[in-house]
N, C-alpha and C positions, 0 to 999 in steps of 0.2 A: 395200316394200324387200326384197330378195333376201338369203337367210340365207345370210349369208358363213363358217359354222362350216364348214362342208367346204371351203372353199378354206385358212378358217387352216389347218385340221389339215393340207391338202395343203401346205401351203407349210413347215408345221412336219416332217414328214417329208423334204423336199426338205431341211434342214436339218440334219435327223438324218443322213440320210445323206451329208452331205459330210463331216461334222467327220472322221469315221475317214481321208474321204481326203487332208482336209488337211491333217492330224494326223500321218500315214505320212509326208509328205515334208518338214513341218517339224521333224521325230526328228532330221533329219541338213542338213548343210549342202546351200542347195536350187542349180538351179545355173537358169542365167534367159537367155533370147532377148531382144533389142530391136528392139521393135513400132517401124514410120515414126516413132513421135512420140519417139522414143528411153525411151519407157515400158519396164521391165522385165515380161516375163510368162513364167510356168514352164510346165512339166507337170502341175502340181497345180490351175491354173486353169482351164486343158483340160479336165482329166477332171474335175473338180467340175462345170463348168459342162456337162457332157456328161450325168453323172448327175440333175442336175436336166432337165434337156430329157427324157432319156428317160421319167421319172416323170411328166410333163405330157403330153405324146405317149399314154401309156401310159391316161391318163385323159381329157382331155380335148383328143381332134387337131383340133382346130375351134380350138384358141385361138392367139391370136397370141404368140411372143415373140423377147425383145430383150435380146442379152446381150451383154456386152463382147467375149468372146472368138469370138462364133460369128455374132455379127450378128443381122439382123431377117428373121423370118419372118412373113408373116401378120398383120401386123401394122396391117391395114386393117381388124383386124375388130374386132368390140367389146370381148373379154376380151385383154388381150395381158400378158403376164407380162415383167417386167424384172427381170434376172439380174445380179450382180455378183460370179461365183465368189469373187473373194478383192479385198476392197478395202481398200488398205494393203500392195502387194505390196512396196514396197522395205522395210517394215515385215519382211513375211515373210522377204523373201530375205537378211535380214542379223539376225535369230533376235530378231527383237521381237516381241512377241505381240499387238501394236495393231492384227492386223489381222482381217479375219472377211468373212462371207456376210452380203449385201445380196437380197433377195428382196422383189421388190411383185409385183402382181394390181392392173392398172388396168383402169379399164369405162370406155369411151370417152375416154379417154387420161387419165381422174383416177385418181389411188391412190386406193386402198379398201381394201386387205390391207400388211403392213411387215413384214417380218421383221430385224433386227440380231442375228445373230449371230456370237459372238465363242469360235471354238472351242478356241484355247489359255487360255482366261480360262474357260472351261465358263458364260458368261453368255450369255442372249438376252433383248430385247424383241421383242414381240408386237404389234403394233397393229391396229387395222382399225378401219373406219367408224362410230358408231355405240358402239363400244365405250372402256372402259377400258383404258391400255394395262398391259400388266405386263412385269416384270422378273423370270423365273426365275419364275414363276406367279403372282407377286403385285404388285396393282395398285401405280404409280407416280402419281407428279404433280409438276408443276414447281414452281419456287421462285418468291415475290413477291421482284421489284430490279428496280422502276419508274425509277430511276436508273441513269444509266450510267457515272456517278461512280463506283459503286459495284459494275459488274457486271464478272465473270469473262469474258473475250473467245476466242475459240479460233478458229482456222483453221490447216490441212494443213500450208498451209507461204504466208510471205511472197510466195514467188516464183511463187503460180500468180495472180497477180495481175497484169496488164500494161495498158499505156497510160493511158489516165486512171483504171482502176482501181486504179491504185498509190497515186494522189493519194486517189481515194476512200475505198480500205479506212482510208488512214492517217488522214483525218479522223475514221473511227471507233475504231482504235485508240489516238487520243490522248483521245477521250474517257471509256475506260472506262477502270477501276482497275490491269486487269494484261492482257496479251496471251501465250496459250501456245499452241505452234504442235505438229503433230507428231502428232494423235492420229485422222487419216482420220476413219471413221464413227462410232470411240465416241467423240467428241467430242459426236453428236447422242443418243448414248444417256446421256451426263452431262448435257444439259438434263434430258432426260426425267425423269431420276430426282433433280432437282433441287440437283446437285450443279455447275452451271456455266450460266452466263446467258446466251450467245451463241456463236454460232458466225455466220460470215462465210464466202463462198468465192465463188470463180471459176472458171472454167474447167471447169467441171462438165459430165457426160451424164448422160442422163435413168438407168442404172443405178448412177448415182451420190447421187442425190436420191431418187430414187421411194419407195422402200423407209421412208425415213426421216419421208416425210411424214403416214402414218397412224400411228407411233408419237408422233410430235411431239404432234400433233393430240390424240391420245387420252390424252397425259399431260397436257394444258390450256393447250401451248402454239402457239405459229404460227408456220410457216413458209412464205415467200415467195420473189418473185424479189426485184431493188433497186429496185422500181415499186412493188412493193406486192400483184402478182400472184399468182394462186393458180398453183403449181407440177403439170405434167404431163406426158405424151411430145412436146410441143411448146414446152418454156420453155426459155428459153436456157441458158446452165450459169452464172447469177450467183445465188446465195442466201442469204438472209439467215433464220434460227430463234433463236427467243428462247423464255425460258421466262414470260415478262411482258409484256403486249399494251405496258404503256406504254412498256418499253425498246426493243420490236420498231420501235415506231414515229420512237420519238428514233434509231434505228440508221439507218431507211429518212433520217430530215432528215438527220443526219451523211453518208451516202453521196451523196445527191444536193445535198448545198448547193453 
């Protein structure tokens, strides 16, 4: 198995070095372009996502990556890195702090490497293959809520949900305890540290999952598509992460009944 310590630490610098610049233009009121899909994107996810490419380039030009704002390069090859400058931008551009830096390292299109970090919050999970994941240096793990009676539900927002997955999310939000919408990626970092039992979502791109999957994973919990699939640069944008195999599973029957 290939010692993935030198790509955390690279992916953990990649990190380091955005917060300052995300940090500069969150100080003040940010101002935002809209992308074809009427998404909001600044200046600040430009140059973050630019600063990370050039620090992989700079290390490794052989690898592949794949970013929101800058697209796919190279990306036939084995290593390809998937980038998510700032996830939670309408978070950012209206002075919420729910948003942060998405950073995976896949080997033949699985995660292996996860970064979540959260730079106005000064918090990061770390995840990778193999390992433990941690929160701020020290190891996490998920909560037991084998019932969904019983379990904390989460997704972005209702509305990125469409055609019969409107039908579907709702059969799974009528059956947990509470549904809270609103918190982009650390929504995946409150499984991990066992503070909320599912997350749901639609509409998703592979820099919007990848990242999260080695962190999930190495806190002891699983994430999927709504099949039951194991998530990569080739899975749709439907996901479901739990922090309890058995709720993961009562989630998967609620979706598809």
């Amino acid at each position: 198995m290939t010692d993935l310590s030198v790509f955390v630490q690279r992916a953990e610098a990649m990190a380091d070095a955005v917060r300052p610049v995300v940090l500069k233009y969150f100080a003040d009121p940010v101002a935002f372009q809209r992308k074809s899909d009427s998404s909001p994107v600044t200046a600040a996810d430009r140059e973050a996502e630019a600063v990370m490419r050039r620090l992989i380039e700079q290390t490794w030009p052989d690898h592949g990556i794949l970013g929101e704002e800058y697209g796919a390069d190279r990306t036939d090859t084995s290593f390809v890195w998937v980038l998510d400058p700032i996830d939670g931008t309408k978070s950012f551009v209206t002075g919420k702090p729910l948003f942060g830096t998405l950073i995976a390292l896949t080997r033949d299109g699985v995660p292996i490497v996860g970064i979540i970090d959260m730079p106005a919050l000064g918090q990061r999970w770390v995840g990778a293959e193999g390992r433990v994941t941690t929160f701020n240096g020290e190891p996490v793990s998920v909560r037991s809520c084998p019932n969904l009676a019983d379990a904390w539900l989460y997704a972005t927002s209702p509305q990125m949900f469409e055609g019969d997955d409107v039908a579907a999310f709702e059969r799974l939000r009528q059956r947990c305890y509470a549904a809270v919408y609103g918190a982009d990626l650390y929504a995946y970092g409150l499984v991990a540290r066992g503070r909320v039992d599912l997350v749901c979502e639609a509409s998703l791109q592979p820099y919007d999952y990848c990242a999260v999957v080695p962190v999930l994973q190495g806190a002891g919990g699983t994430i999927t598509d709504w099949e039951g699939r194991a998530l990569g640069l080739t899975s749709g944008g439907r996901v479901l992460a739990a922090g309890d195999r058995k709720a993961h599973a009562a989630g998967l029957a609620a979706l598809t009944a």
